[in-house]
C-alpha positions in Angstrom: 123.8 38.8 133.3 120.4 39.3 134.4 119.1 38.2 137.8 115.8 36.4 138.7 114.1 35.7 142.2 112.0 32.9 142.2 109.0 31.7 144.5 108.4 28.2 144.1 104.3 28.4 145.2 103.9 25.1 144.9 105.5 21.9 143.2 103.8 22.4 140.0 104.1 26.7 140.3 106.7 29.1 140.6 106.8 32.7 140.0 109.5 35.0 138.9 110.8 38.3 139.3 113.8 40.1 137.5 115.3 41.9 140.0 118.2 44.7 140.3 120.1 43.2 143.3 119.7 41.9 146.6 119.3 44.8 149.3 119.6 42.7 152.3 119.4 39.2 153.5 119.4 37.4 157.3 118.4 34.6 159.2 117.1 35.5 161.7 116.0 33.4 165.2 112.8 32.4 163.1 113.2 32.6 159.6 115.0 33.5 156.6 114.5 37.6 155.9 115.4 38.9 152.6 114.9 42.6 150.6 114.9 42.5 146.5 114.7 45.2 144.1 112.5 44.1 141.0 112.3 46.0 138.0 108.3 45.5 138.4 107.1 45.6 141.9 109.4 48.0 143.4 111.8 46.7 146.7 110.0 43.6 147.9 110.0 41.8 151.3 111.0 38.2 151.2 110.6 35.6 153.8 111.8 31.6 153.9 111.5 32.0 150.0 107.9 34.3 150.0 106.5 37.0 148.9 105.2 38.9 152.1 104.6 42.6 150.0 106.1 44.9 147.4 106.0 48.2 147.0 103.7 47.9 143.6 101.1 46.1 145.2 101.3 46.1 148.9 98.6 48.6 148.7 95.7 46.4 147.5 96.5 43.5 150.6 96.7 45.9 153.4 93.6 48.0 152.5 91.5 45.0 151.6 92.6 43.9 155.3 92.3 46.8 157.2 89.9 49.0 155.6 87.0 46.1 155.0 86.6 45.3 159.6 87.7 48.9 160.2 84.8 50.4 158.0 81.9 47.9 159.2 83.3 48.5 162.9 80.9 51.2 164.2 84.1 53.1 166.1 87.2 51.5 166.0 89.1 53.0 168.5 91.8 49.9 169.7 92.9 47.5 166.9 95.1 44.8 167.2 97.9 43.5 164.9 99.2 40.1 164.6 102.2 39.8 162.4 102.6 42.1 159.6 105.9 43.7 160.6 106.4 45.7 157.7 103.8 48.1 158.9 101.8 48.1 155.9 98.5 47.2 157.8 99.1 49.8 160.6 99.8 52.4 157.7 96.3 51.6 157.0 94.8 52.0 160.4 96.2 55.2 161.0 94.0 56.7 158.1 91.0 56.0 160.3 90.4 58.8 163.3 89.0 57.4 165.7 91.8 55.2 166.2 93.3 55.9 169.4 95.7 53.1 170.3 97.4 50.4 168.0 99.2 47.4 169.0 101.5 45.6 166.9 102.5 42.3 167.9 105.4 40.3 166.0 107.4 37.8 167.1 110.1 38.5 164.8 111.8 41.8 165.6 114.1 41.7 162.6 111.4 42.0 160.5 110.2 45.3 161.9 113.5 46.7 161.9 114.8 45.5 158.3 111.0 46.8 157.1 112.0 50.3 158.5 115.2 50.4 157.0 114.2 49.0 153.7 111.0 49.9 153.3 109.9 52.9 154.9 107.4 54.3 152.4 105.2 51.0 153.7 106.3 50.8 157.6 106.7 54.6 158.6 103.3 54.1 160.6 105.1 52.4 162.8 106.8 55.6 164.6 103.0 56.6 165.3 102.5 58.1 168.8 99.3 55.7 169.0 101.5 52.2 167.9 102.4 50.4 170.7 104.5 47.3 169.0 105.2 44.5 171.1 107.7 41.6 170.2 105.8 38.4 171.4 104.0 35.5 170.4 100.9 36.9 168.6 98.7 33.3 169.9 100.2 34.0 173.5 98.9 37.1 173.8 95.8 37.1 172.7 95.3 34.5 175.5 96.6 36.8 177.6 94.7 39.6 176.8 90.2 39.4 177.0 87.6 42.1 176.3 90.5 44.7 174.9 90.0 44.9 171.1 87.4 46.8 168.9 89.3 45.3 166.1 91.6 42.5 165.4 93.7 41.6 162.4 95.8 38.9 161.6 98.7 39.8 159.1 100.2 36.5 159.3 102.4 35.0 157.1 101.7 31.5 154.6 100.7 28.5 157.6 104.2 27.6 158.0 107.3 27.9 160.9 106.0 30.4 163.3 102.7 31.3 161.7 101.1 27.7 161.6 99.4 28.4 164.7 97.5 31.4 163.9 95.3 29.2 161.1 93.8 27.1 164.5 90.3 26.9 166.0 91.7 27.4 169.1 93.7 30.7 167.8 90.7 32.0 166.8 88.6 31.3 169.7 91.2 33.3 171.8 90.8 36.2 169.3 87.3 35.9 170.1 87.6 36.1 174.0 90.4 39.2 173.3 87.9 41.1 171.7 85.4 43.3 173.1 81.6 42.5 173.0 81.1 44.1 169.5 84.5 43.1 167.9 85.3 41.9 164.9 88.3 40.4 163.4 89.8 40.0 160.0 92.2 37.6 158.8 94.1 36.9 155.9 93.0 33.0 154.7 95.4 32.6 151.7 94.6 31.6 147.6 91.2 29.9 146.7 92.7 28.2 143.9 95.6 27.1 145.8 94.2 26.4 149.2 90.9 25.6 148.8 90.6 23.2 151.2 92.8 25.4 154.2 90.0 28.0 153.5 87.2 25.6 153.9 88.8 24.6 156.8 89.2 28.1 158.1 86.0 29.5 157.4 84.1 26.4 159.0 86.5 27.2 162.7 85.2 30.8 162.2 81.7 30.4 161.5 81.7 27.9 164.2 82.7 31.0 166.9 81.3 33.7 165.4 78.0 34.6 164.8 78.8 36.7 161.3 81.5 35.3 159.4 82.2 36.5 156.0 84.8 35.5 153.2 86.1 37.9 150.1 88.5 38.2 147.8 91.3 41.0 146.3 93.7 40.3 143.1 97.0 41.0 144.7 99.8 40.2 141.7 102.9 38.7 143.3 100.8 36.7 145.5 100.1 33.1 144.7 97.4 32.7 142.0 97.2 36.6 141.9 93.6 35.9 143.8 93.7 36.3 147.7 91.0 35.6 150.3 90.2 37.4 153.3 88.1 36.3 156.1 85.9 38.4 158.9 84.8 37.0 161.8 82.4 39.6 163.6 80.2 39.5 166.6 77.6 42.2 166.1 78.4 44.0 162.7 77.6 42.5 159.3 80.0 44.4 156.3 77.3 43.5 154.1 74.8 46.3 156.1 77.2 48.8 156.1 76.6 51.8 153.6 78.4 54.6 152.2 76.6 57.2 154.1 77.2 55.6 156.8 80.6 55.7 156.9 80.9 59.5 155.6 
C-alpha cells in the first residue's frame, strides 16, 4: 500500500508527497503539528495541512531569509525571530559573527520542541548560548519592545490562525518602532502566482513605513507554486548597494 500526504494549496491545487510514515502528530493549543517522512524531501514539518520545511529544501527559504537583511545590515549584532520554530532561520543567523544575541519568539512551544526532536539537523541552533527563545505573541512583543533590533525577521507561517496578524500595517509599523535607527527587517510574503494580490498588499503597508523597501524571489519546491517572495523593509541600507567586497 503506498502512502501519500497531500497539501490542498488552493481549491483548484494540491500537492503530493509519497511518504514512509507518519513520525508524529498533535494538536496542539494553536494548531494542528505533524512530522512526515517523504521518500523526496527528507522528514518534513507539517502544520494545519502545510508545508512549513523539509529537510530537502529548507535550506533555500531560510538562507534567502536570513542571509539577504543580514548581509546588507552593516553589523548585525541583535536579530529578532518571529515564528519559525523549527530553527531553521536561527541556524542561519548563527553563521554570521558578529551576531551576539538572538531572540526567538513563538507562540507555539510545541513546535520548537517537536522541531528538536524531529528535526534536529534544521533546529540544533536553537541550543546556542546567544538564542534567547521566548514563548509569546510575536505582534505583542514587538510592541513591547522599541529601538532593540539591528535585524528583524518574520518566519511566519501562511496568513491564517495565529499568524494572520503578522501580514498587518499595524504589525509592521511596530517592527519598525522595535528596530533600531538603522534596522532592517525581512519578511517572508508568500507565492506571486498564488497571492498576488496579499503581496501587493503587503509591499504597499511596507513601502508606506519604510523608506527602502524591496521584494525578491527564491524557488523553494514543496512550497506553493515552487516560487516564493520575500520582502525587506530597511531604514538606512539598500541590498541593492551592497557588494561582495564588502561583505568579505
Amino acid at each position: 500500500m503506498q502512502l501519500w500526504f497531500t497539501e490542498e494549496q488552493t481549491s483548484n491545487l494540491r500537492f503530493s508527497c509519497k511518504i514512509y510514515k507518519t513520525l508524529h502528530r498533535e494538536k496542539s493549543q494553536y494548531q494542528d503539528i505533524s512530522v512526515i517522512e517523504t521518500h523526496q524531501f527528507g522528514k518534513m514539518l507539517v502544520i494545519d495541512g502545510t508545508v512549513q520545511t523539509t529537510e530537502g529544501d529548507e535550506f533555500v527559504y531560510h538562507e534567502m531569509l536570513v542571509h539577504v537583511p543580514m548581509f546588507t545590515h552593516d553589523n548585525p549584532e541583535k536579530v529578532l525571530v518571529i515564528g519559525g520554530g523549527d530553527g531553521g532561520s536561527i541556524k542561519e543567523i548563527l553563521k554570521h559573527p558578529n551576531v551576539k544575541k538572538i531572540v526567538l519568539v513563538e507562540i507555539d512551544e510545541r513546535v520548537v520542541q517537536v522541531s528538536k526532536k524531529y528535526l534536529p539537523e534544521i533546529s540544533y541552533g536553537i541550543n546556542d548560548p546567544k538564542v534567547d527563545v521566548v514563548f509569546a505573541d510575536g505582534i505583542q512583543y514587538v510592541k513591547e519592545n522599541k529601538n532593540e533590533f539591528d535585524v528583524i525577521l518574520i518566519d511566519s507561517t501562511d496568513p491564517v490562525g495565529p499568524a494572520v496578524g503578522l501580514f498587518s500595517k499595524e504589525f509592521y509599523s511596530a517592527v519598525f518602532a522595535c528596530l533600531k535607527q538603522d534596522g532592517i527587517m525581512c519578511a517572508q510574503t508568500e507565492s506571486p502566482f498564488l497571492n498576488s494580490s496579499l503581496i501587493g498588499k503587503i509591499y504597499k503597508d511596507i513601502h508606506s513605513i519604510f523608506p527602502i523597501t524591496k521584494l525578491f524571489l527564491a524557488s523553494i519546491p514543496t512550497y506553493p507554486s515552487g516560487l516564493w517572495s520575500f520582502t525587506i523593509g530597511s531604514k538606512k541600507y539598500n541590498p541593492l548597494e551592497i557588494t561582495w567586497e564588502k561583505q568579505t
